[in-house]
C-alpha positions as CSV (number, residue, x, y, z in Angstrom):
1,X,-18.4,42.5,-28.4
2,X,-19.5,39.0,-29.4
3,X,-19.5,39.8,-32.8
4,X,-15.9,41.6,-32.5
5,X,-14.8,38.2,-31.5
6,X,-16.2,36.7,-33.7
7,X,-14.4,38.6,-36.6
8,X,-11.3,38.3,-34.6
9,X,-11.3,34.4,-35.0
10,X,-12.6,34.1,-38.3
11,X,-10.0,36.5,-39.6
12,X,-7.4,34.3,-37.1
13,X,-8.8,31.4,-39.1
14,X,-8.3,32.5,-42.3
15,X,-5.1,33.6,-41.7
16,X,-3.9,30.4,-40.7
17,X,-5.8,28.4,-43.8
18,X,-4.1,31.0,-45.7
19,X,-0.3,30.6,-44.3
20,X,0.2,27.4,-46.0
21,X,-3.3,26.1,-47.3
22,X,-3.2,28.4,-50.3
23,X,0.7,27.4,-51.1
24,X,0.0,23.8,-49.9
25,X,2.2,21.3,-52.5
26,X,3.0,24.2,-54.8
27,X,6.6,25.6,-56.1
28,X,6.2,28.7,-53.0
29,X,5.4,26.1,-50.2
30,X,8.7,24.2,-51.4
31,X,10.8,26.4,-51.8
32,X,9.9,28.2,-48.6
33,X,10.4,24.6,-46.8
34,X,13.8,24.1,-48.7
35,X,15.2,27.7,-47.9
36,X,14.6,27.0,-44.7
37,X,15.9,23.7,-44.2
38,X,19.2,24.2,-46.1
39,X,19.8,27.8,-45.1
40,X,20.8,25.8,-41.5
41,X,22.3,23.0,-43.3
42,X,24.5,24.9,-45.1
43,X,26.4,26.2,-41.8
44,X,25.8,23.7,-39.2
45,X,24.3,23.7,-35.9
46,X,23.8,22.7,-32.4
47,X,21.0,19.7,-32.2
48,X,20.9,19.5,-28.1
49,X,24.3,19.0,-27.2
50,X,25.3,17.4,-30.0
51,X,27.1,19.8,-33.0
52,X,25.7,18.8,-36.6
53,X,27.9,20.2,-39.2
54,X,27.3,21.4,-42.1
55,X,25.4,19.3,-44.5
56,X,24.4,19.0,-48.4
57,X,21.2,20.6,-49.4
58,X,18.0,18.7,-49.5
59,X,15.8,18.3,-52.5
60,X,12.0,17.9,-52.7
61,X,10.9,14.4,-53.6
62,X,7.3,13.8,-54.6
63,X,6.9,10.4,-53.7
64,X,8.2,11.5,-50.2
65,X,5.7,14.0,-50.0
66,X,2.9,11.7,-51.8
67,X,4.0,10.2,-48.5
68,X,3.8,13.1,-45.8
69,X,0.4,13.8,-47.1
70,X,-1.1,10.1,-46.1
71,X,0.2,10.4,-42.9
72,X,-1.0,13.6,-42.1
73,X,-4.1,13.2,-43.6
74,X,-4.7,10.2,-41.7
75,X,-3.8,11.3,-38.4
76,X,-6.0,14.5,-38.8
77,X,-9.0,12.3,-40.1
78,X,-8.7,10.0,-37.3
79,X,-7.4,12.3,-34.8
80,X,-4.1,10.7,-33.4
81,X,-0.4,12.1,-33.5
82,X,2.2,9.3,-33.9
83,X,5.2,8.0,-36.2
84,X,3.1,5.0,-36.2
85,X,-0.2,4.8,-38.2
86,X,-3.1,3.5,-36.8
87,X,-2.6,0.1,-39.6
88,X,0.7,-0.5,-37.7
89,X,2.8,1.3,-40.5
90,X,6.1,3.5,-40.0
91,X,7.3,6.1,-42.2
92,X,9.7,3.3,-44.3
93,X,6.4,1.6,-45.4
94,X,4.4,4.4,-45.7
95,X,7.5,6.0,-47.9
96,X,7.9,2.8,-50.1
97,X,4.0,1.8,-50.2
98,X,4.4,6.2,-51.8
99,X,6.4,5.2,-54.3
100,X,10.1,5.6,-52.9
101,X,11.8,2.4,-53.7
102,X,15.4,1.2,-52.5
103,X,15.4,-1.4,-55.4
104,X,18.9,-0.6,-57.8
105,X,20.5,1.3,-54.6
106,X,23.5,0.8,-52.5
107,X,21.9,2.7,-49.5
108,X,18.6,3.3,-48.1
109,X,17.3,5.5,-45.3
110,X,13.9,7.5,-44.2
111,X,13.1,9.2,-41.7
112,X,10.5,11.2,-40.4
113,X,9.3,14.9,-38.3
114,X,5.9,15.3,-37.1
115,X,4.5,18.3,-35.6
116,X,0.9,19.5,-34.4
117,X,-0.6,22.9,-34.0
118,X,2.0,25.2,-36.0
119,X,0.0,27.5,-37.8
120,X,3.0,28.9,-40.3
121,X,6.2,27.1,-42.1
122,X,8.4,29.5,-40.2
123,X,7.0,28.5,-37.0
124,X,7.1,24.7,-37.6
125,X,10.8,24.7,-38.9
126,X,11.9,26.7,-36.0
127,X,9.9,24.0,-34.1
128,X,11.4,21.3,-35.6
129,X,15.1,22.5,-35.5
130,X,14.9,23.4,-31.4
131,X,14.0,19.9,-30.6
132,X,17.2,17.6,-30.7
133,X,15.8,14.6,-32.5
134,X,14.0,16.4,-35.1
135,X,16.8,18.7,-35.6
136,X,19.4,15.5,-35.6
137,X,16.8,14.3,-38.8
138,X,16.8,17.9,-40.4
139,X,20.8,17.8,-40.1
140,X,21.4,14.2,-40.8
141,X,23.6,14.5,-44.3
142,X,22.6,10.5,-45.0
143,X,19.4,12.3,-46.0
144,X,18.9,14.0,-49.5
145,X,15.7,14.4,-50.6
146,X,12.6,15.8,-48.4
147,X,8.8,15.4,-48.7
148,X,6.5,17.6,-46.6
149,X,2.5,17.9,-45.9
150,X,0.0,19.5,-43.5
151,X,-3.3,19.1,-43.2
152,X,-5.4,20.7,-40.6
153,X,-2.3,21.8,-38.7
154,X,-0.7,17.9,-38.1
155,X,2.7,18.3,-40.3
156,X,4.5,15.6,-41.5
157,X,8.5,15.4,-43.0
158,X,9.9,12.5,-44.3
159,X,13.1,12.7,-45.4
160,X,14.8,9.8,-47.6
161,X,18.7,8.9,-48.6
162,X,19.4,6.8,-51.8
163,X,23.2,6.4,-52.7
164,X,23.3,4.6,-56.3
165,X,25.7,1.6,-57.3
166,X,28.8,2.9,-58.7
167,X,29.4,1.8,-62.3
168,X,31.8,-1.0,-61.5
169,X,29.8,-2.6,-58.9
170,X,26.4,-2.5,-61.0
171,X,29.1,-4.2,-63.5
172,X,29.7,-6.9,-60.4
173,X,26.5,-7.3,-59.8
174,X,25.1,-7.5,-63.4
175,X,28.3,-10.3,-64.2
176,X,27.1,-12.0,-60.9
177,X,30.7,-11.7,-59.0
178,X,28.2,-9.5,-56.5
179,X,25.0,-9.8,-55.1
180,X,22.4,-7.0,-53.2
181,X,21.7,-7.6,-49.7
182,X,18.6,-5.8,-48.1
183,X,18.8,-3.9,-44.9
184,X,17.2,-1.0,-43.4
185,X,17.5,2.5,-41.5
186,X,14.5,3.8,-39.8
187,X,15.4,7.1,-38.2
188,X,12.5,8.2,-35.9
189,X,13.2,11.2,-33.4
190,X,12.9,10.3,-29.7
C-alpha cells in the first residue's frame, strides 16, 4: 500500500512539473496564458461588484516576464509570498530594474498578480479572475503587455501600459515648447 502511494504522488508530482514546467517561457505556455487572458477581455466581466468591460488584448513582453521570473524565483528561494521583495522592491522597480523603461513615453503603468499553490495555467487564471483585485488588474485596459513566471508553484503576472508621444508632441518636446514630467502608477491588488 506504501508503495501504491508512493507511485500515486510521484506520478501527482510529475504531473504537476509537467503542466507548466515543460512549457515554462515557451511559445505553448504564452499563448495558453494569452488565450486565456483575452478570451475574457474580449467580452467583459464582473470583477466583484464592479463590471469591467471589454478590453484590448494583451501582448507578451519579455522584459515583463524577465521580471515575473525574479520575483517568483525569489520568493520560492526564500520562501515568502508578497508584492514586496524581501530588498524592499515593488513590481515598478523590479519591472524597470527587468528592462521595462518609461523613458520616451507619455504614460506609464505596472501592475502585478501573484498566486501560490496552483498546479495548472487553467487553474491559476481562473484563480486570478474570481478574486476582484486580480481580476480588476487582468481587466484594466491601461494595461497592454503581460509577463508571466512560475517557479515551484509561486506565479507571478506583471502587467505593463506604455502610451507613446504622438508625433506633434515628440515635435514639442524635441523644439523645447514642451517638457516630460515623471509620474507613476503602481497598481497592486488588495
Amino acid at each position: 500500500m506504501k508503495y501504491l502511494i508512493f507511485l500515486c504522488g510521484l506520478f501527482l508530482t510529475l504531473h504537476i512539473s509537467n503542466t507548466y514546467a515543460q512549457s515554462l517561457g515557451s511559445d505553448k505556455f504564452k499563448k495558453k496564458f494569452l488565450e486565456l487572458i483575452n478570451r475574457t477581455r474580449a467580452v467583459g466581466c464582473d470583477c466583484g461588484s464592479t463590471h469591467m468591460p471589454p478590453a484590448p488584448p494583451l501582448v507578451w513582453n519579455d522584459d515583463l516576464e524577465k521580471a515575473a521570473k525574479a520575483h517568483a524565483k525569489d520568493m520560492a528561494s526564500e520562501k515568502y509570498f508578497s508584492h514586496i521583495s524581501k530588498n524592499g522592491h515593488d513590481a515598478m522597480n523590479r519591472a524597470e530594474d527587468a528592462g521595462y523603461k518609461h523613458d520616451g513615453y507619455q504614460s506609464f503603468t505596472v501592475g502585478e498578480n501573484i498566486a501560490q499553490g496552483q498546479t495548472s495555467i487553467e487553474q491559476v487564471t481562473d484563480g486570478w479572475f474570481h478574486s476582484e483585485g486580480h481580476c480588476r488588474n487582468l481587466m484594466n485596459p491601461d494595461f497592454k503587455e503581460v509577463g508571466i513566471w512560475v517557479m515551484n508553484l509561486y506565479w507571478v503576472q506583471d502587467f505593463g501600459g506604455r502610451t507613446e508621444f504622438s508625433a506633434a508632441m515628440k515635435q514639442m518636446i524635441k523644439s523645447g515648447k514642451a517638457k516630460i514630467m515623471h509620474s507613476s502608477t503602481r497598481e497592486v491588488p488588495r
